[in-house]
FIKOLZA-1660 file (N, C-alpha, C; in steps of 0.1 Angstrom, whole numbers, plus 5000, padded with zeros to 4 digits):
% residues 131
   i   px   py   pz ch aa at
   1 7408 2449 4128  A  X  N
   1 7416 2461 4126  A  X CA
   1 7417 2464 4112  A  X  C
   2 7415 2458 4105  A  X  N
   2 7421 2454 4089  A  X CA
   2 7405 2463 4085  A  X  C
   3 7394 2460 4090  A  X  N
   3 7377 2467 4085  A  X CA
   3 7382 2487 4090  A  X  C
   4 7386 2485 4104  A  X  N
   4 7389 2501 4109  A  X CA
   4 7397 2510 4099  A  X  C
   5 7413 2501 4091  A  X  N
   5 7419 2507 4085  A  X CA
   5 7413 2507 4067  A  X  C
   6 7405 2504 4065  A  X  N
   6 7392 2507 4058  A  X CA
   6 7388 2513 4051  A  X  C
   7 7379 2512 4063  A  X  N
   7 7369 2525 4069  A  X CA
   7 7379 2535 4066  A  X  C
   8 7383 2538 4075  A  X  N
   8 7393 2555 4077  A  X CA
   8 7396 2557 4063  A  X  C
   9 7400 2549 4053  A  X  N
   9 7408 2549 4039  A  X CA
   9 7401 2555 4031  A  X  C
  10 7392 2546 4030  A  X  N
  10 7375 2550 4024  A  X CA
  10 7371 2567 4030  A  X  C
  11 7372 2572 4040  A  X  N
  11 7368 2581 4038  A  X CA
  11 7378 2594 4039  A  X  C
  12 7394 2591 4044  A  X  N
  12 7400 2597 4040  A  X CA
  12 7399 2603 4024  A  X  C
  13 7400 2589 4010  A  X  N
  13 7397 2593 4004  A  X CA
  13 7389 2602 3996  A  X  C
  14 7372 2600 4003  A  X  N
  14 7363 2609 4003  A  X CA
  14 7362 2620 4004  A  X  C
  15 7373 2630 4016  A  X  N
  15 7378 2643 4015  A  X CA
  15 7389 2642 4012  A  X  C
  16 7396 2635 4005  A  X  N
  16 7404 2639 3993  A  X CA
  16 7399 2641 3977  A  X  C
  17 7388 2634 3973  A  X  N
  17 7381 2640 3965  A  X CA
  17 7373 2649 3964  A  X  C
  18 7372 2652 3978  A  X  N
  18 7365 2670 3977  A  X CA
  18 7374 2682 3978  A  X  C
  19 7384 2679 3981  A  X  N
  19 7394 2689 3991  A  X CA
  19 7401 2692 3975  A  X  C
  20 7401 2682 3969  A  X  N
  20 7413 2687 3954  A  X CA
  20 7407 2698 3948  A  X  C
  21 7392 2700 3944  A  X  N
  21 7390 2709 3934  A  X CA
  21 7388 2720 3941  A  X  C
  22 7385 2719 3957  A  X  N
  22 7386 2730 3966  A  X CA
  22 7396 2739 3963  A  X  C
  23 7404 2728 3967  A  X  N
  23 7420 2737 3966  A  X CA
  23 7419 2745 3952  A  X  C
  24 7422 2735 3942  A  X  N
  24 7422 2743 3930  A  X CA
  24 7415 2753 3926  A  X  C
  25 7406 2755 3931  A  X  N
  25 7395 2767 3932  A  X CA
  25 7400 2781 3943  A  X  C
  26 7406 2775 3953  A  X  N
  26 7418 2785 3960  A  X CA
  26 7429 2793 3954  A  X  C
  27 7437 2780 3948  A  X  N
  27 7448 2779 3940  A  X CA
  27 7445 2792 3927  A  X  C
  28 7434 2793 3926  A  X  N
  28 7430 2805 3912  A  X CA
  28 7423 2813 3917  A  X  C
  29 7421 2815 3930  A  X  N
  29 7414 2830 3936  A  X CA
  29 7401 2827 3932  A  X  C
  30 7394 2817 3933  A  X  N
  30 7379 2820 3935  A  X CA
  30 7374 2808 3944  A  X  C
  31 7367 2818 3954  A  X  N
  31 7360 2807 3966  A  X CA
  31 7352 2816 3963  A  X  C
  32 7339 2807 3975  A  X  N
  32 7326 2811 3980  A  X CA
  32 7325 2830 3981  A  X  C
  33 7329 2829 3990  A  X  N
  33 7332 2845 3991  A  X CA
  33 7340 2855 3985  A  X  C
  34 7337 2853 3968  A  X  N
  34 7346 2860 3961  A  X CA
  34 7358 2854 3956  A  X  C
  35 7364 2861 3944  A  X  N
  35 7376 2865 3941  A  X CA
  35 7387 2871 3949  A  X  C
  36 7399 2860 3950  A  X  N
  36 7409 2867 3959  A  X CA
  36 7423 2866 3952  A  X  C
  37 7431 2874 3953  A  X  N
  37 7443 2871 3949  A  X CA
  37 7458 2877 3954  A  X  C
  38 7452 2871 3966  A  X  N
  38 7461 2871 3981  A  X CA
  38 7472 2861 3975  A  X  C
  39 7486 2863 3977  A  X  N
  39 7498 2851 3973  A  X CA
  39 7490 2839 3985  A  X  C
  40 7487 2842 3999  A  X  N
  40 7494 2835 4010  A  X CA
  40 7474 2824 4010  A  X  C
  41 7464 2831 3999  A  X  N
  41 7457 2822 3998  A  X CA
  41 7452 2811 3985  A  X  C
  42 7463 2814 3977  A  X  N
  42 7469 2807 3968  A  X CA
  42 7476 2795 3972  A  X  C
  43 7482 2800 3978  A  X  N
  43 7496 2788 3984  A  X CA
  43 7488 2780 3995  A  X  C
  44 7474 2786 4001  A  X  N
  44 7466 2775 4012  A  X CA
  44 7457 2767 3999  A  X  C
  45 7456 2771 3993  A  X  N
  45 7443 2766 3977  A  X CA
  45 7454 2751 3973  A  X  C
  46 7465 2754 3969  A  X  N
  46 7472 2743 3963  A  X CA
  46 7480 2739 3977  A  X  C
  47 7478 2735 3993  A  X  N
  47 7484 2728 3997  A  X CA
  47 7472 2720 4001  A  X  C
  48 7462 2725 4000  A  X  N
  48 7451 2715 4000  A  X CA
  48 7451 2707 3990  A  X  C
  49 7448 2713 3971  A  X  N
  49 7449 2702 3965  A  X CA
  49 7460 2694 3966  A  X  C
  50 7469 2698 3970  A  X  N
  50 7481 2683 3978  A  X CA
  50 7479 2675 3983  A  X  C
  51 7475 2678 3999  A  X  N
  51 7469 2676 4010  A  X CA
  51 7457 2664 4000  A  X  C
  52 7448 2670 3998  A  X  N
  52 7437 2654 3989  A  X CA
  52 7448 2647 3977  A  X  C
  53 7455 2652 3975  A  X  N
  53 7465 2638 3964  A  X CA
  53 7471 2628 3977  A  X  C
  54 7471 2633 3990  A  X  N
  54 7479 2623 4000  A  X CA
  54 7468 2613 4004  A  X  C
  55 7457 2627 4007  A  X  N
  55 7445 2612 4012  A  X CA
  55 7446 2603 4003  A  X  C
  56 7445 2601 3990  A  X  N
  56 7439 2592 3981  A  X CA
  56 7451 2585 3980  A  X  C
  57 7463 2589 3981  A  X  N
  57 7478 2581 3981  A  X CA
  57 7474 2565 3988  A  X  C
  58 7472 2557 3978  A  X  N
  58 7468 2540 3984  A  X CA
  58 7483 2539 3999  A  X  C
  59 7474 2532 4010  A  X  N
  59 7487 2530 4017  A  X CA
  59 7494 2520 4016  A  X  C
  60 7492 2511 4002  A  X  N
  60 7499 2501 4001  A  X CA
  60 7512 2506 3993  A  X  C
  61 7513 2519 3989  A  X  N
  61 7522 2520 3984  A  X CA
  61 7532 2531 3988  A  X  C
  62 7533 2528 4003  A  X  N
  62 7539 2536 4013  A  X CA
  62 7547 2532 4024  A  X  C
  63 7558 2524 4016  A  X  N
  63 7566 2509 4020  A  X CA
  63 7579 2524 4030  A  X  C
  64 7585 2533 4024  A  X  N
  64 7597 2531 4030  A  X CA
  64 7594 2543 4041  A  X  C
  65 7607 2542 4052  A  X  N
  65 7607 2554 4063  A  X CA
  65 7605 2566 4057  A  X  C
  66 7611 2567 4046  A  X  N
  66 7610 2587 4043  A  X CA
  66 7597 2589 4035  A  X  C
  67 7589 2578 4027  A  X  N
  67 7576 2579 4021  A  X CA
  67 7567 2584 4038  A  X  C
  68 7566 2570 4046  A  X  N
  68 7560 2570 4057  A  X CA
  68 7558 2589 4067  A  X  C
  69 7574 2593 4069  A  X  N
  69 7578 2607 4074  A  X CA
  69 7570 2615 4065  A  X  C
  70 7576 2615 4049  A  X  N
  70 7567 2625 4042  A  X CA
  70 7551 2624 4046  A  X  C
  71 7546 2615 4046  A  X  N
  71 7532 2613 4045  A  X CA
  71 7525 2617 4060  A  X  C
  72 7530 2612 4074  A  X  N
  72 7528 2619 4082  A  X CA
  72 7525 2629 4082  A  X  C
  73 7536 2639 4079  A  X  N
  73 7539 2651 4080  A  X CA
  73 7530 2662 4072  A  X  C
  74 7524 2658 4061  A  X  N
  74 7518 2666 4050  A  X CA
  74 7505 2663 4057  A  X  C
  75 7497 2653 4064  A  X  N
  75 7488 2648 4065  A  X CA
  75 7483 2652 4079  A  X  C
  76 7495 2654 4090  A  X  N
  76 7491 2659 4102  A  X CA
  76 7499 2675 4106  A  X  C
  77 7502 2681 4093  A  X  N
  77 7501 2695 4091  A  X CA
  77 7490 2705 4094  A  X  C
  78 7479 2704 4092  A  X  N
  78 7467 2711 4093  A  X CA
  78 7466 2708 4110  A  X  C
  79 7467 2698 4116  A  X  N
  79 7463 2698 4127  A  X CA
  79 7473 2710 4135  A  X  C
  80 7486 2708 4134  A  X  N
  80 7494 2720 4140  A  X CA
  80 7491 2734 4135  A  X  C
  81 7485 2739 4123  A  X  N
  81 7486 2750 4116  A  X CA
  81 7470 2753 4129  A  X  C
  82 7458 2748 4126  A  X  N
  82 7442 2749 4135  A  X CA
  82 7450 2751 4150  A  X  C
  83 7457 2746 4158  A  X  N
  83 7461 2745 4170  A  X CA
  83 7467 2760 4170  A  X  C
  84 7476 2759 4164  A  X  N
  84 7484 2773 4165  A  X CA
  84 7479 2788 4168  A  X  C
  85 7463 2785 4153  A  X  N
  85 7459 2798 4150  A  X CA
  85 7448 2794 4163  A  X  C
  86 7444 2787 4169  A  X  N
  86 7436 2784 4177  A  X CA
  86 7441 2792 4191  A  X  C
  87 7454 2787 4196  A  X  N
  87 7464 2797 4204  A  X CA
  87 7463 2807 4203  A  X  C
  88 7465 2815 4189  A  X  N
  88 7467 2831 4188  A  X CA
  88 7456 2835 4194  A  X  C
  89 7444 2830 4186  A  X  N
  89 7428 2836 4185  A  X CA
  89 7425 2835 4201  A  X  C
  90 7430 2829 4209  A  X  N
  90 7427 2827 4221  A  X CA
  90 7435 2838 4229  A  X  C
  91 7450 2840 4226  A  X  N
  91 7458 2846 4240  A  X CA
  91 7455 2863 4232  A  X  C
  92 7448 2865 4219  A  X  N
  92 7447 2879 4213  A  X CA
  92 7430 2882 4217  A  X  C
  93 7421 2872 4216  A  X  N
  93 7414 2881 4214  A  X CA
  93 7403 2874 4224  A  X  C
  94 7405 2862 4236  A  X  N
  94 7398 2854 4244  A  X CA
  94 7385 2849 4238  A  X  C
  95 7379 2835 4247  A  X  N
  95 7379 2828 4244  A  X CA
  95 7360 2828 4239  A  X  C
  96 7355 2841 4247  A  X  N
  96 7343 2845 4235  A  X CA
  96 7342 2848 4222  A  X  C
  97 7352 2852 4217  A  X  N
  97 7359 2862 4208  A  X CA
  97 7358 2849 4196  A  X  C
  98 7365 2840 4205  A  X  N
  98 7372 2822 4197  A  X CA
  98 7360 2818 4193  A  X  C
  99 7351 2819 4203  A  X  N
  99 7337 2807 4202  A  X CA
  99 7326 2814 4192  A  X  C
 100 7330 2827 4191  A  X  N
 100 7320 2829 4184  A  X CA
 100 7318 2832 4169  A  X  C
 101 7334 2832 4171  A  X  N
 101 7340 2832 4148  A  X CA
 101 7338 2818 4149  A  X  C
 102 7334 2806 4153  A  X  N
 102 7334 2795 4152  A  X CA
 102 7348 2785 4155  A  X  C
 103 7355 2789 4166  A  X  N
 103 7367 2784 4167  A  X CA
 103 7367 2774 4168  A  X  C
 104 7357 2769 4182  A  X  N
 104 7356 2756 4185  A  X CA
 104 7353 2743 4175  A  X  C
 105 7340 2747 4169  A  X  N
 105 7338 2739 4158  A  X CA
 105 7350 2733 4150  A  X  C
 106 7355 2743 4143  A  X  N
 106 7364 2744 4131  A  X CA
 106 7379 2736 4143  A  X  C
 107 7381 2738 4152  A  X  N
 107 7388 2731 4155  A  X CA
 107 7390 2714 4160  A  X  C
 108 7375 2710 4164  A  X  N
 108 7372 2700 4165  A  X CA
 108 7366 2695 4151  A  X  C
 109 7361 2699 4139  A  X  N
 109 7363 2691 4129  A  X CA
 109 7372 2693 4120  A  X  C
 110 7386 2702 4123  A  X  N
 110 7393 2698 4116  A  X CA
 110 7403 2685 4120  A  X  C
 111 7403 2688 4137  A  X  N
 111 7412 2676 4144  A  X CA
 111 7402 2662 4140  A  X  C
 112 7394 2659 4135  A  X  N
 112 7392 2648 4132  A  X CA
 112 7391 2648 4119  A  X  C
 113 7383 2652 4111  A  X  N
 113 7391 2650 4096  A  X CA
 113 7408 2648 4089  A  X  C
 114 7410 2657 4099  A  X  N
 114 7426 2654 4098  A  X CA
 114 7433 2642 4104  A  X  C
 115 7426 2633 4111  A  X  N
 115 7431 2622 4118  A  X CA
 115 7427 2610 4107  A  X  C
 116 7421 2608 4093  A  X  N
 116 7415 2599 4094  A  X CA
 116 7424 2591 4079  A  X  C
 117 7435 2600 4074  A  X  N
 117 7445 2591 4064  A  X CA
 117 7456 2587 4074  A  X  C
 118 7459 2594 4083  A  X  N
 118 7469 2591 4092  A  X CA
 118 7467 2581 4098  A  X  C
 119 7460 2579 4107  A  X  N
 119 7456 2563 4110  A  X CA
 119 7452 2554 4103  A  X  C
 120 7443 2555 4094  A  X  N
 120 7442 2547 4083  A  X CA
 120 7458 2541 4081  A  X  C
 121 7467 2546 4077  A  X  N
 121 7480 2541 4075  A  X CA
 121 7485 2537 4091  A  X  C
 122 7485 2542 4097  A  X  N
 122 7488 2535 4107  A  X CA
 122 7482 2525 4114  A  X  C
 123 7472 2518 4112  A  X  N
 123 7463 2504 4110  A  X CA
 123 7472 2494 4098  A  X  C
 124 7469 2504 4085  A  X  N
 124 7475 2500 4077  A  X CA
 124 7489 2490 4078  A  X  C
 125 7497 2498 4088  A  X  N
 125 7511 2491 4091  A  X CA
 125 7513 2481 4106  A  X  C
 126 7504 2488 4111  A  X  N
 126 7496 2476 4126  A  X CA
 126 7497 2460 4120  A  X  C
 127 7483 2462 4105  A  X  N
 127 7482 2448 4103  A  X CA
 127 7492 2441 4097  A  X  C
 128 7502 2446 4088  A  X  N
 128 7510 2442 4079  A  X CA
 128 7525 2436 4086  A  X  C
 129 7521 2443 4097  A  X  N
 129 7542 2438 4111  A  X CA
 129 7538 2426 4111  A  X  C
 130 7525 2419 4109  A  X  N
 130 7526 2405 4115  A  X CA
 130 7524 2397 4103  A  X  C
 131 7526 2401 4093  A  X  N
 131 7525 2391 4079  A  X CA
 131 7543 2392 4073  A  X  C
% end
């Protein structure tokens, strides 16, 4: 269990070192597709460079309940935000509509990219109840 919680760590980290300069590249209005300077894609630019400061957050140093709550929560955020808009795009505009902006994709790799600091800590604390 202790190699699984790891693994996940290890690569949680891994897109947390990609995801920060992402963000920050959001955070200032320039992505792939242009200059933007939308408030509400600003504020998705720097919750990602957040979002990669949590992956890389060691989980040894995520001893108490409200660290643990905080960290959950920032960490399995994206999964309810992808679900949500996933809902909309589905009951607005059905489910060809979904599959062919690439819904499905983007929803099955975000649901697992997004699973993989979260459990990592939660292995993390699996192994450690019994020491």
């Amino acid at each position: 269990m202790k190699k699984i919680s790891v693994t996940l760590k290890v690569i949680a980290t891994i897109v947390g070192v990609f995801i920060i300069p992402y963000g920050l590249l959001g955070f200032f209005g320039i992505n792939p597709a242009g200059y933007h300077d939308e408030g509400w894609m600003k504020l998705a630019g720097l919750y990602m460079a957040v979002l990669g400061c949590f992956y890389i957050y060691p989980n040894s140093k995520i001893r108490t309940g409200a660290k643990q709550i905080l960290y959950y929560s920032i960490t399995l955020f994206p999964v309810l935000v992808v679900l949500m808009a996933a809902g909309t795009t589905l009951h607005n505009e059905g489910f060809h509509s979904f599959q062919i902006q690439g819904g499905v994709t983007s929803v099955i790799l975000t649901l697992v990219v997004s699973a993989f600091a979260p459990l990592s800590l939660l292995f993390y604390q699996k192994i450690n109840e019994h020491f």
